[in-house]
N, C-alpha and C positions, 0 to 999 in steps of 0.2 A: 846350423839349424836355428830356424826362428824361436822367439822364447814363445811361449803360449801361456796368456791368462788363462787360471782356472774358471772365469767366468762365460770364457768360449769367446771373448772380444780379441782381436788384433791385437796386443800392444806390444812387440817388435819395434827390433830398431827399422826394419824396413816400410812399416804399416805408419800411419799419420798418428802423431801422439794426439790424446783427447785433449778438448781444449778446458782446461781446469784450471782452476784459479784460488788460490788460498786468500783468506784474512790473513790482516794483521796479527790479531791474536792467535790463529791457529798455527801461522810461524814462530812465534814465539814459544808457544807450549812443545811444539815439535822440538825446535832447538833445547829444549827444557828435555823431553823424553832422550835425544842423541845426547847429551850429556850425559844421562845413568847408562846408558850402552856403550860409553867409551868406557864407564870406570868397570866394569864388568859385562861381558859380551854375552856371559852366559845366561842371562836375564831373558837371552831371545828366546828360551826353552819354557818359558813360564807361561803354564794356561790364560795367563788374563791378557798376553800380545801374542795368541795365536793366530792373530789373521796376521801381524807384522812377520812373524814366522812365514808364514805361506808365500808373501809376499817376496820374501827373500829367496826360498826358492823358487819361485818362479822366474826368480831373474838370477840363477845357476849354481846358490850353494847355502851354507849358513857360515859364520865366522868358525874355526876352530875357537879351541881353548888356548892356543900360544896366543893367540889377540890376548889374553884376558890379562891384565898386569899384575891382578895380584891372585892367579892361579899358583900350581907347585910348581916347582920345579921340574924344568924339563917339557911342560907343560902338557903333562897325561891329566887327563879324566877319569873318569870311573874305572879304577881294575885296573890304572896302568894304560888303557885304552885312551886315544888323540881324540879330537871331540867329534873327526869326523868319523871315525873308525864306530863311534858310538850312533852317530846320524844316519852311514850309510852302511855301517860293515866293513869287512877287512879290503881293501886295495892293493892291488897286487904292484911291486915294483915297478915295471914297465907300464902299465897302464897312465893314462893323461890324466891328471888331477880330475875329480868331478868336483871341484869346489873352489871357488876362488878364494883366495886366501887375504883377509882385509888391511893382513898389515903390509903386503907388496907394494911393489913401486907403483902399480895402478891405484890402491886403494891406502894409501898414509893417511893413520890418523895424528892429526897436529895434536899437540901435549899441553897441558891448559898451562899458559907462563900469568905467573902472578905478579902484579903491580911489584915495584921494585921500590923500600925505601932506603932513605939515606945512609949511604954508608957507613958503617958501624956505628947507628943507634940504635940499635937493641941491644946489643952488649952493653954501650954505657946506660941505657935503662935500666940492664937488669940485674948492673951490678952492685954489688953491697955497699953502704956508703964506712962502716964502720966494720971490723973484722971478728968483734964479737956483738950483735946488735939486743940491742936491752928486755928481758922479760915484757909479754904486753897479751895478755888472753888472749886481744882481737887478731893476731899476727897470722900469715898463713904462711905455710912453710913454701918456696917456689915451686912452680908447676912446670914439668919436663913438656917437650913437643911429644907428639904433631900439633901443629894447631892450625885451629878451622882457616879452610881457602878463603885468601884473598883477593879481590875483584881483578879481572884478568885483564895485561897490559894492554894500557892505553883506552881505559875504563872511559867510554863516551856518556855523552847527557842521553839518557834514555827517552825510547820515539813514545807517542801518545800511549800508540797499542805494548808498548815494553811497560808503561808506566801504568795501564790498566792491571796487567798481569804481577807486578811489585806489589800495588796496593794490596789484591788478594791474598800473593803471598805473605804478608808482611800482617791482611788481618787474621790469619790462620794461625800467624806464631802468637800475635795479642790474646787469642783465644786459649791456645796454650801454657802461654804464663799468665793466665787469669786460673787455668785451674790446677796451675801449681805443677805443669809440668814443664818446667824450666828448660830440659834437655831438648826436647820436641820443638820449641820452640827457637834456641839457637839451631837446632837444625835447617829447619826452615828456611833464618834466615841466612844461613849459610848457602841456601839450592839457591836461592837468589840472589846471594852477591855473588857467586863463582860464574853466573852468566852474564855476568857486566849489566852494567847502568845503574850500579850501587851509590847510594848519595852518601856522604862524612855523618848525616843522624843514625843511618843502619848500622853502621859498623859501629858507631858508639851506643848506640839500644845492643847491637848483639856485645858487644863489651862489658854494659853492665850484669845483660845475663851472667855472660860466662863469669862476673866476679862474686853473682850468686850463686855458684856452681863450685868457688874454690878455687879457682883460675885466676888467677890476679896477672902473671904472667901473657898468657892469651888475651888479656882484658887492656892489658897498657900495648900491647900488637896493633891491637884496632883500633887502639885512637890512635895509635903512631900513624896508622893509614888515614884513618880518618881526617887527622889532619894535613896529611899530604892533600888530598880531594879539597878542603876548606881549612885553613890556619886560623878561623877565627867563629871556629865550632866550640864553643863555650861545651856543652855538655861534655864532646869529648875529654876535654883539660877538667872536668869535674868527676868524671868515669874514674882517669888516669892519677889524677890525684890521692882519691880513695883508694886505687888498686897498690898505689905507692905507699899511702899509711898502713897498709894490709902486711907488704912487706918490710916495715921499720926503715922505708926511706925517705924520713922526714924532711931533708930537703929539697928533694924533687918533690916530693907531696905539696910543702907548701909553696914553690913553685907553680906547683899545675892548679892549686887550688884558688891562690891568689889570682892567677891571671883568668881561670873559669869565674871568679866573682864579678871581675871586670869586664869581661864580655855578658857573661848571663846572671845579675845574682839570683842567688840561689839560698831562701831561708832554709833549706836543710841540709845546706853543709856549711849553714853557720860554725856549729856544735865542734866539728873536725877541722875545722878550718881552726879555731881558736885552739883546738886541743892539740894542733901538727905547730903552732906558732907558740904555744908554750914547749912542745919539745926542741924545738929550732931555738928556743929562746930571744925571741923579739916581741916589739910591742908596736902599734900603728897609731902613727897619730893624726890623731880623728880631723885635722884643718888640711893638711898636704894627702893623707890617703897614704902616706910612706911609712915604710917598717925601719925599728932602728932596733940597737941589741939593746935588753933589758939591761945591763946594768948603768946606762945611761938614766934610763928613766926611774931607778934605784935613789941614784945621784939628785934629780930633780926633786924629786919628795924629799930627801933629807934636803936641802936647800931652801925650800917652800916650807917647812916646820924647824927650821932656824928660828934666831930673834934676829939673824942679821936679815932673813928673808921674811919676816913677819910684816915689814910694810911696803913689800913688792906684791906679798900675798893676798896683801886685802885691794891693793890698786888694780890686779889683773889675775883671772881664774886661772884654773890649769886648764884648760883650752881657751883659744882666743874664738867666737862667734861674734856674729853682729846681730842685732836685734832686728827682727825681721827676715833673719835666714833661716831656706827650706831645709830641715831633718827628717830623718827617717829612726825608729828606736828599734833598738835590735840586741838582745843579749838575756831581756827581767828572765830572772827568776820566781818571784812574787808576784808577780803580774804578766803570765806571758799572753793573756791577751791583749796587749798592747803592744806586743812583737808585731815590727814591720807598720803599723801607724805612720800617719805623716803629723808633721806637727812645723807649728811657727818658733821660733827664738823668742822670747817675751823679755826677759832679763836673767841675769847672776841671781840666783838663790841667797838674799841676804844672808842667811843662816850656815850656808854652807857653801864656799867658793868651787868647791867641786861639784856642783851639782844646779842646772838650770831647769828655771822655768820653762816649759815650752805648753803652748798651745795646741792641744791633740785633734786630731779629726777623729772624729768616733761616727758609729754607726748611725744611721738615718738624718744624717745633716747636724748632728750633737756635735758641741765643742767642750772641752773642758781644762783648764791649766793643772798639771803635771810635772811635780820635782822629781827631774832625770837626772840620772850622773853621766857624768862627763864620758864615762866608757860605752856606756848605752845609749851614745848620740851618735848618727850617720851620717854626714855631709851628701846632701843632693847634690850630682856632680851639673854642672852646664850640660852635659852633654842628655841628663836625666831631664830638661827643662819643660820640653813638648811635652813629656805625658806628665810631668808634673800638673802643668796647666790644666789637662785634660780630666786627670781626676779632681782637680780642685773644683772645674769648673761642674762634675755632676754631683759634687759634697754641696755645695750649693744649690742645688737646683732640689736635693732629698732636706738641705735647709729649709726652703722655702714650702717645699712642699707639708712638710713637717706642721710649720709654724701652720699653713692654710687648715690643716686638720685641725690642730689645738684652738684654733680660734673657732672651727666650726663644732667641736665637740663645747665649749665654752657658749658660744650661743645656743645649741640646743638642749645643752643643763638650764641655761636661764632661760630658755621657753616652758621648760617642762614646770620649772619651779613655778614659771606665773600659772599654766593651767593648774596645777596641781592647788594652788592656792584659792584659784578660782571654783575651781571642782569642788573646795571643800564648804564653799559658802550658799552655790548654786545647789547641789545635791545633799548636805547635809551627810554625807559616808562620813565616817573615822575613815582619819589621814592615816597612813600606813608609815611605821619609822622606817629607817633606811635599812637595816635587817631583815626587815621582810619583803621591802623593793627589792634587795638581792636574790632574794628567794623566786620573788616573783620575775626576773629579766631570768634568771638562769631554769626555771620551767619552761621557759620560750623558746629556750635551743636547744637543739639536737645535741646534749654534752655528756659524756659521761661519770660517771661518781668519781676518779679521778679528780678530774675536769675542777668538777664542783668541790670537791676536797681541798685544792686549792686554792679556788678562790675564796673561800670561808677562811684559810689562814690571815689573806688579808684585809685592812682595813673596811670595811664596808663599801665607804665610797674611794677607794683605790679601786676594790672591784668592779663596782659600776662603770668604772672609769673604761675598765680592760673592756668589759662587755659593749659599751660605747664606740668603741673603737672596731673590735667584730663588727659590728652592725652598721657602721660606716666605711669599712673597709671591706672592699670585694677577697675574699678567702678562698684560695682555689682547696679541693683536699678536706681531708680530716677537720673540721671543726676544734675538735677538742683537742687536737695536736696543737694546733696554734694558741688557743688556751693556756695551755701547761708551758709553755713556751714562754709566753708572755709575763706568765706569773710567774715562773722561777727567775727572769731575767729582772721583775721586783723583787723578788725574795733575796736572788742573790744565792740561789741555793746552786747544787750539782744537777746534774741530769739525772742520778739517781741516789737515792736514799738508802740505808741499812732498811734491813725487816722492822727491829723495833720501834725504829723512830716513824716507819708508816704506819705501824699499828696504833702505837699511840695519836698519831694526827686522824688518824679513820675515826676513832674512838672521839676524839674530841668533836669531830665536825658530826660525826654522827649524833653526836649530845647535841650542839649545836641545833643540827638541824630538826630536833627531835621539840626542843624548845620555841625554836621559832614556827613550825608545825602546829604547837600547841596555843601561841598565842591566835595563828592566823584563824582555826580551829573555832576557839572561842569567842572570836570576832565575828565570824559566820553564825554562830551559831544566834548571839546579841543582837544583829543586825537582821537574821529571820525571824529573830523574837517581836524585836522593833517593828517591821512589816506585818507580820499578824495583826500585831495589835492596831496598827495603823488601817488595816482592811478591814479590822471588824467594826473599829470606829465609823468609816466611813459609809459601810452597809448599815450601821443602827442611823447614821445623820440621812442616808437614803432612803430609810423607811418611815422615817418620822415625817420626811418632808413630800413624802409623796403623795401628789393625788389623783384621783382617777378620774376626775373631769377633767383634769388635764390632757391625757391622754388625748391622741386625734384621733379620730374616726375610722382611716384606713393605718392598718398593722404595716404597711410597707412606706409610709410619710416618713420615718423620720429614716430610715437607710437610705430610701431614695432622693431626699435633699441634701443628706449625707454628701450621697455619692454627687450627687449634683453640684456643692460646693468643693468638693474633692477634686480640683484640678492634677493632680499628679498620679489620682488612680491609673493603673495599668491591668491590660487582660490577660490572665497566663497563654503565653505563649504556643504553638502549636507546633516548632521545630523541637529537632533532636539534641538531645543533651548533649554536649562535648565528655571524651573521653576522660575520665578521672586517673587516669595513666597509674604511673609507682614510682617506687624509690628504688633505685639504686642504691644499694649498702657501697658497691666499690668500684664505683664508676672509669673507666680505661681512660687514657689521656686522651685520649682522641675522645671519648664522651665530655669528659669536663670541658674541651675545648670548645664543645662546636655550643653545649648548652650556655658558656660563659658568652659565646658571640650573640645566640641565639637572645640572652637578655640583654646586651649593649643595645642590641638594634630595636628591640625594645620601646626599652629609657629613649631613645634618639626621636623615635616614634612617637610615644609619648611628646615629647619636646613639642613637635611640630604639630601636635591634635590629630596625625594616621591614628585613631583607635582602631581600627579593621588589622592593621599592620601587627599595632604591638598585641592585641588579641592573638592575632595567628602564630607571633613569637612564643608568646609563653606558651600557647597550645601545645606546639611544639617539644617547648623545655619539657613540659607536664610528662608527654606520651612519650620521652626519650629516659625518664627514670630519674626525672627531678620533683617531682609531685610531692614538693613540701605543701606543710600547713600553710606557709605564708606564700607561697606560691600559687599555691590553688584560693586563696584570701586574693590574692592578687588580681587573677582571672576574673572572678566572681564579680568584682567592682568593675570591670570593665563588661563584662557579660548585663550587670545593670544599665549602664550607659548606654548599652544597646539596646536597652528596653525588653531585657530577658531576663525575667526579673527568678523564674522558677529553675530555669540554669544558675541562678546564680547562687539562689538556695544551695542549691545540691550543690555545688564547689564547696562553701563554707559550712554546709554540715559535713562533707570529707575533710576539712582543715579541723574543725574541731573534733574530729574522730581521733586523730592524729595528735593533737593541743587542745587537751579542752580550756586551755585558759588563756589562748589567743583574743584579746581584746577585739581586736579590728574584725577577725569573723562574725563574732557576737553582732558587730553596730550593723557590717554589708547585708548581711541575713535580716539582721532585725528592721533594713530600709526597704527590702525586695518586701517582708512582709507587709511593712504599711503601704509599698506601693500596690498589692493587691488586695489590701482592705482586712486584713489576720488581724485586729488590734492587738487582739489578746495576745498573739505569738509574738508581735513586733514588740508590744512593752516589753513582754519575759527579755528577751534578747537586747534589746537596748540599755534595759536595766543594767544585764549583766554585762554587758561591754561597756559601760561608763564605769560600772564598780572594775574591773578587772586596770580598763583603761583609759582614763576619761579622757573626752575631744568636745572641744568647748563649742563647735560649730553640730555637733550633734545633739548637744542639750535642748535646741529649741525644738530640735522634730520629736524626741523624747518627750517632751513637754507635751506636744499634738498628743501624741498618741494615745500618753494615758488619759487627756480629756477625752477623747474619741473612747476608750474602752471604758471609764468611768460610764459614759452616757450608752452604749453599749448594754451594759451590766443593767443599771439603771431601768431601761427599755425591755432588759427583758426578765427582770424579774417582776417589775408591774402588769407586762402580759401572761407570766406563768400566773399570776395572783389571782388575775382575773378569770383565768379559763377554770379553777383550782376551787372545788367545793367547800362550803365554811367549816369544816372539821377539818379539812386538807390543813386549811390555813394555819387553824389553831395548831396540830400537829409541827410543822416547819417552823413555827413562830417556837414554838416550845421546845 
């Protein structure tokens, strides 16, 4: 009889099969699903592959339970019951099987055969090196079989579509031992090497699992395979290594660990490597990279602190180097951040023949001479030479870069210094000391008390220095992270402090600041005093000098020559404000990104005189949740340029809503004013933007303005006088 889909289609062996087509990947996953149905058949009973169920009988049975390898004995099922007896009911002797049976001669399932290695090396791996092995906490006791499947013979380089399917696999077990479920994830990577196309880094990642599991045994397995697949799989020989000090067999350990440094070093199994070669008892010496037995090197020290060796000792150190060869330090204790630095050979340590000068590469293109000892020196091998070069040559390039900064922080302190010196001759303000210029650079940015806590620990202008630096440096991120940062990297401090000692520096800085507060305080307060007096003066010298045949004839003469000689007057505008956008408290990397691009292109703009361009950048930045003070300051100046002068207002009263002590808002506001004739507003704002922050190229419109609102003033309280009956007068006069 023909078989019948349940879907009421043909598909018989005598009907035309459909013509269907698998992916790559769906052959893959399939052969992934036939794999858990070889190791158990009975899985085809599970609700979640009821249609593969159906499937199967429609093409004439299900698997028994004898298929299942690791059913009972005998291989009954429920009750003593065969699995077909359970599927179809009892079947009578004589009657013809209703089930085809999968392990027959028609249907063999092949046995998964695992990669084969060499001939009796697991036994000499796992065998004891000494017959009572020494006390040692870290030791694990061996671990009995099973252990996990190894990739099956004749393990090929896996196809594109095999290699999409590994990755998944393989990111599903990372996921796993990220949240600490170690088991789950050597599982994983188990379902994936038992189907072939396993590469020597799998089996050594699932090796190290399993030596996080207590498996030291299972762990030195898989790099034995592992390195069957690749002989010069460094991690695996670092796996293997530590799986071997696990079991107190310090000479294979420092075997696998030695030879894993020379393929891959490795700063984190410096510590074990040292500690497997004092149990081994040897020492390496730092010119050949060779290990000899310590009490050779025993021998040489007492030789070297003879008097017959005492003028061998001063002729030649205990290692031989050349001046000008590449090292690497590796060992401080007292300094391990300098673990793994590269450094120059400079000479012998006068002082001390064990111990050289070497020339260090440090962070941001910084050099500095450093007495190393002889044992915390590493020979750069030839073979290390390429990427030597490679990083020398970007240590250079953060040199130069470096050096470009400090010379432009250097010019821009000596700029400031001459306006400042100028500001203080042109305007007559008290100069401000550098205590309270810190005060005032660290009101300017978005920092937090932290932040500012810190930087009052240091020197004044050390701080200025850091803030300098902020403000010339693009800062992706938290502001005040790079702050704190920056000043513990002065201080010299930890990442973090006890309670007491924060409390006390809160306490200090808050005095600090509490002082410097009070001078700036009183300086405002002397400085409105001074202004008073100075307005009242200049209304008694206005009244004295005024007279009323002077005055012209028509009330609109002197605005209207005014505005007449006023070439720069502007009309307020009739277009629509730009959006005043927000802040972002925690902008996603994808915002940071696109707004850091959005102001390159900018600046680039700017460069070349597009104002339309970089206006429509920052707009941008603005409405995407960048809508700083100095941002929207930014906009405002360019919104003038374009002769929008009441937009531009409104940008810089949102910047100072935000900063009221934004120097530069103060002056863009206080130009849009006098571009549309505000004297009076333009001075207020000028004033306060030259005190806040003086600009030597704004002093002369400053200068306009108050003659303009002198004469203003002037004009109009001559025609309030006059319109104003003679007892009015006397009353205001009084």
């Amino acid at each position: 009889a023909e078989d019948v889909d349940p879907t009421g289609s043909n598909t018989g062996h005598k009907g035309k099969p459909a013509d269907v087509q698998l992916e790559p990947d769906d052959i893959v996953v399939l052969a992934l699903a036939v794999e858990k149905f070889k190791a158990d058949v009975t899985y085809v009973h599970n609700p979640e592959v009821a249609c593969f169920k159906e499937l199967l009988l429609s093409w004439g049975g299900l698997p028994t339970a004898a298929n299942n390898t690791a059913s009972a004995p005998g291989g009954a099922g429920e009750g003593g019951k065969t699995e077909q007896e359970v599927t179809k009911g009892p079947v009578s002797s004589d009657a013809a099987p209703a089930v085809m049976e999968l392990d027959s001669d028609e249907e063999a399932v092949p046995q998964h055969k695992e990669m084969e290695l060499p001939h009796g090396q697991l036994q000499d791996e796992f065998a004891a090196e000494t017959e009572k092995p020494e006390e040692d906490p870290e030791m694990i006791p061996p671990d009995a079989g099973p252990y996990p499947a190894l990739p099956p013979h004749g393990n090929a380089d896996p196809s594109d579509a095999r290699k999409k399917v590994l990755a998944r696999v393989k990111q599903q077990a990372n996921e796993a031992a990220a949240r600490g479920d170690v088991s789950q994830a050597v599982a994983k990577y188990t379902e994936a090497i038992r189907t072939g196309g396993a590469t020597a880094l799998m089996l050594a990642t699932r090796g190290a699992l399993l030596l996080k599991l207590r498996r030291p045994c299972a762990a030195i397995r898989d790099c034995c395979a592992a390195l069957v697949l690749n002989p010069d799989c460094g991690k695996a020989y670092h796996v293997r290594g530590v799986a071997h000090r696990k079991l107190g067999h310090w000479r294979r350990a420092h075997r696998d660990l030695s030879q894993g440094q020379r393929l891959d070093f490795s700063e984190d199994s410096v510590a074990v490597h040292m500690f497997v070669a004092n149990k081994v008892g040897v020492l390496q010496d730092q010119k050949t990279g060779r290990w000899y037995a310590n009490e050779g090197a025993k021998k040489a020290v007492e030789l070297l602190f003879t008097a017959e060796g005492s003028e061998k000792r001063r002729k030649a150190p205990s290692i031989d180097l050349r001046i000008g060869q590449a090292v690497r330090i590796s060992g401080l204790q007292k300094a391990p951040q300098l673990n793994g630095k590269r450094g120059i050979v400079q000479q012998v340590n006068p002082k001390d023949p064990d111990r050289w000068d070497v020339e260090l590469r440090l962070e941001r293109g910084r050099l500095e001479v450093k007495s190393i000892r002889s044992t915390n020196i590493i020979i750069v091998r030839a073979a290390d030479a390429k990427t030597w070069k490679e990083e020398e040559a970007v240590h250079e390039e953060e040199r130069r870069r470096r050096e470009k900064e400090e010379k432009r922080w250097q010019e821009e302190d000596e700029r400031k210094k001459r306006l400042q010196s100028r500001g203080s001759v042109a305007t007559s303000f008290p100069d401000m000391d550098i205590s309270e210029k810190l005060e005032a650079e660290m009101s300017c940015m978005p920092l937090d008390e932290e932040a500012m806590g810190l930087l009052r620990r240091l020197k004044p202008q050390e701080a200025l220095d850091v803030l300098h630096q902020v403000g010339i440096t693009t800062v992706g991120g938290n502001l005040s992270s790079f702050v704190k940062i920056k000043v513990r990297q002065r201080l010299g401090d930890p990442d973090s402090d006890d309670e007491a000692e924060k409390k006390r520096r809160a306490d200090q800085a808050a005095k600090a600041a509490a002082d410097i507060a009070a001078k700036v305080e009183a300086r405002v307060k002397a400085q409105a005093a001074a202004e008073a007096v100075a307005a009242k003066h200049e209304r008694e010298e206005a009244r004295k000098a005024y007279n009323p045949e002077d005055d012209p004839a028509d009330d609109n003469a002197v605005d209207s020559s005014s505005d007449e000689e006023d070439f720069d007057h502007l009309e307020a505008e009739a277009e629509a404000f730009p959006d005043s956008g927000y802040i972002e408290p925690e902008p996603t990397d994808e915002q940071t990104a696109s707004m850091s691009r959005w102001k390159n292109e900018a600046v680039e703009a700017l460069e070349i005189g597009d104002v339309v361009k970089a206006l429509d950048r920052y707009s941008k930045v603005i409405a995407k949740g960048g809508a700083t003070a100095l941002m929207l300051t930014k906009r405002g100046e360019l919104l003038l340029k374009q002769r929008r002068p009441c937009a531009a207002i409104k940008d810089c009263t949102a910047a100072l809503a935000q900063n009221p002590d934004l120097g530069k808002a103060y002056r863009i506001r206080g130009i849009a004013q006098r571009k549309l004739g505000r004297w009076s507003e333009a001075h207020h704002d000028l004033v306060e933007g030259q005190r806040l922050d003086y600009d030597e190229g704004t002093a002369a419109v400053q200068k306009f303005v108050a003659e303009k609102e002198r004469a203003a003033k002037a004009n109009a309280k001559g025609k309030a006088q006059d319109r104003m009956p003679t007892s009015v007068h006397a009353t205001v006069e009084g």
